[in-house]
C-alpha positions as CSV (number, residue, x, y, z in Angstrom):
1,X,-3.9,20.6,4.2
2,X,-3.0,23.8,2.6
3,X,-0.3,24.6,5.2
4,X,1.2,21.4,4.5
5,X,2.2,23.1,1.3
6,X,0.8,19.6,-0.8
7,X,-2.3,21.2,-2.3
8,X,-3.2,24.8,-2.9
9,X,-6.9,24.9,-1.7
10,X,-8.8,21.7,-0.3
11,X,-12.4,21.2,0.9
12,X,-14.9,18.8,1.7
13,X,-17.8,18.2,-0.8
14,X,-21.0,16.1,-0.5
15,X,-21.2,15.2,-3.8
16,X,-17.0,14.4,-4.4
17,X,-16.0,13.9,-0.7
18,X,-12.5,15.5,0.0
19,X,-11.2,18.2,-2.8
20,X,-7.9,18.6,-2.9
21,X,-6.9,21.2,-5.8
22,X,-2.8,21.6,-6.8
23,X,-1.1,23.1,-8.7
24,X,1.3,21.2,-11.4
25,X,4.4,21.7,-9.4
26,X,2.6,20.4,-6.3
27,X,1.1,17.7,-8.1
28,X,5.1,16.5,-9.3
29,X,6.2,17.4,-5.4
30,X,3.6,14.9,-3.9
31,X,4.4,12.3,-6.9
32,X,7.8,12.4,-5.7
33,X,7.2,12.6,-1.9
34,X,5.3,9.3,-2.6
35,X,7.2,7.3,-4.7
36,X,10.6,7.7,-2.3
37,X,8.6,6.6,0.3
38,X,7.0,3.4,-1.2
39,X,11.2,2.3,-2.2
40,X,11.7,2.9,0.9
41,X,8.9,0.8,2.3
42,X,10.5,-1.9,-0.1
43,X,13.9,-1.5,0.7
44,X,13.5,-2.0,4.3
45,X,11.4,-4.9,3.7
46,X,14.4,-6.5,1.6
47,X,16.2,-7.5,5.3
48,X,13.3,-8.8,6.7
49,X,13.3,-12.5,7.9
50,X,9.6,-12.4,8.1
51,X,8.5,-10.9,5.0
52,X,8.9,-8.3,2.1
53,X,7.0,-6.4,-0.2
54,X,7.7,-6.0,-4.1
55,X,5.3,-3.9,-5.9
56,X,4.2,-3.3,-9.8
57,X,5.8,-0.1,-11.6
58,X,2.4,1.6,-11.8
59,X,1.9,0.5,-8.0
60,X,-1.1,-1.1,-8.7
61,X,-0.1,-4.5,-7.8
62,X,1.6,-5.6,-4.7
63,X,3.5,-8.3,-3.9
64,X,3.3,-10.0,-0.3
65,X,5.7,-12.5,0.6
66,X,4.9,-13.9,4.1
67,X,5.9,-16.4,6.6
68,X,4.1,-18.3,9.1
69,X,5.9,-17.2,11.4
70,X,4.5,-13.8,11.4
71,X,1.5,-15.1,13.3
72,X,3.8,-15.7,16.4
73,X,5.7,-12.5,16.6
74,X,2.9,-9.6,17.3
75,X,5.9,-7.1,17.0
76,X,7.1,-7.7,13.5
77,X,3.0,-8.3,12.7
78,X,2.2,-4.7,14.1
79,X,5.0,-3.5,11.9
80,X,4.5,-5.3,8.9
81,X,0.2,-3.9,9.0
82,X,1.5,-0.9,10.0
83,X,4.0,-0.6,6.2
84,X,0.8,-2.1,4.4
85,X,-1.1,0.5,4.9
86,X,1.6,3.1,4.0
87,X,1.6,1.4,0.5
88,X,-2.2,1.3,0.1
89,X,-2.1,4.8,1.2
90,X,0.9,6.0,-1.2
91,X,-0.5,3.4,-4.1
92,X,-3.7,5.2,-3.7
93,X,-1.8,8.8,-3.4
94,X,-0.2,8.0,-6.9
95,X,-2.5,6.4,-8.7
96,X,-5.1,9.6,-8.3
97,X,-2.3,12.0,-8.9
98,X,-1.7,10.4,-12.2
99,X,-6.0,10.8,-13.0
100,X,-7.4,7.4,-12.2
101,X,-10.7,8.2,-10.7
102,X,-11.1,4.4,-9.5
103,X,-7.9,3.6,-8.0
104,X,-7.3,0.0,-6.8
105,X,-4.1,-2.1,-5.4
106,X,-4.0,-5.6,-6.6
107,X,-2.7,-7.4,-3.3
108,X,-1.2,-10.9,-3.7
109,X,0.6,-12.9,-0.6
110,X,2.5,-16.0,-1.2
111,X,3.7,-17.9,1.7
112,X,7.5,-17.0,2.1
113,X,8.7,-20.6,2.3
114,X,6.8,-22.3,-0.6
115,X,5.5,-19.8,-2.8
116,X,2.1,-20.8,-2.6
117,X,-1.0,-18.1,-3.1
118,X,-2.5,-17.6,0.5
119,X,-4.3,-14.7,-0.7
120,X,-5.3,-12.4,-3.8
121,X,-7.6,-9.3,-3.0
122,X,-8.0,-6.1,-4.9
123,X,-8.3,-3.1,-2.3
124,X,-10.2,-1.3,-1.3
125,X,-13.1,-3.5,-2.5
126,X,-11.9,-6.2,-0.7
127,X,-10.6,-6.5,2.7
128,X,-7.1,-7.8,4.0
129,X,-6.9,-10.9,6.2
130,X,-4.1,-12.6,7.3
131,X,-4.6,-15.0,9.4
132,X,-3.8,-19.4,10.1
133,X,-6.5,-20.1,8.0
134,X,-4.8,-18.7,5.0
135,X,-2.1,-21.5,5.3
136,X,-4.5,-24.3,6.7
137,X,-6.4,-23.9,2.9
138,X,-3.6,-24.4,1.3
C-alpha cells in the first residue's frame, strides 16, 4: 500500500483489522481519486439501455435503475456487478476518509420500465440479489 503512494504507513491489526495511516494531502489525493471515478461510473451508466446508476451527494445512497432484461444478457449483467462493486468500494473509500467509522451504502433498484421498488438493502449488512424473483413480487 505504501508504494501506491495512497497512505503513508499501513498494517494489519487484530484488534482494528487493516490500518491505513495518511497524511492530510494523501487523505484529499484518495478523496479525489475516488470521487472522479464514482462520476465516472455514473456517467457511463447514463448510455446504458439496461440500466444506470444515480447516487446521493454524500454517496451513501445509491440509486439502481434496472431492466428485466438484464437477466438475459450475461455480458451487460457481468458488467453491470462488476460497476456495483466499484461504487460500494469507492462509497466505502469516501465515506471512511471523511471519519465515519460505520460506513453503509443505502442500495435502492427500481425496475427501469415502471419505476417500481424491486429492492432496498443497506450494504454491507445486507446482501445484493438480483434475480426474477425480484420482479415476480412485484
Amino acid at each position: 500500500m505504501r508504494e501506491s503512494g495512497y497512505c503513508q504507513y499501513g498494517y494489519e491489526s487484530k484488534e482494528e483489522g487493516l490500518v491505513a495511516e495518511v497524511t492530510e494531502q494523501q487523505r484529499k489525493k484518495w478523496l479525489e481519486l475516488t470521487e472522479n471515478d464514482i462520476k465516472r461510473v455514473i456517467e457511463q451508466s447514463q448510455d446504458e439501455e439496461l440500466y444506470c446508476f444515480e447516487i446521493s451527494e454524500d454517496y451513501k445512497i445509491l440509486y439502481m435503475h434496472v431492466s428485466k432484461e438484464i437477466l438475459n444478457n450475461q455480458n451487460v449483467a457481468t458488467i453491470h456487478s462488476g460497476l456495483l462493486m466499484t461504487l460500494t468500494y469507492d462509497s466505502e473509500i469516501y465515506q471512511v476518509l471523511n471519519g465515519s467509522e460505520d460506513w453503509s451504502l443505502q442500495i435502492i433498484v427500481t425496475d427501469m420500465e415502471t419505476g417500481k421498488e424491486l429492492e432496498n438493502i443497506k450494504f454491507p449488512d445486507e446482501d445484493y440479489n438480483l434475480s426474477i424473483e425480484n420482479w415476480n413480487n412485484l
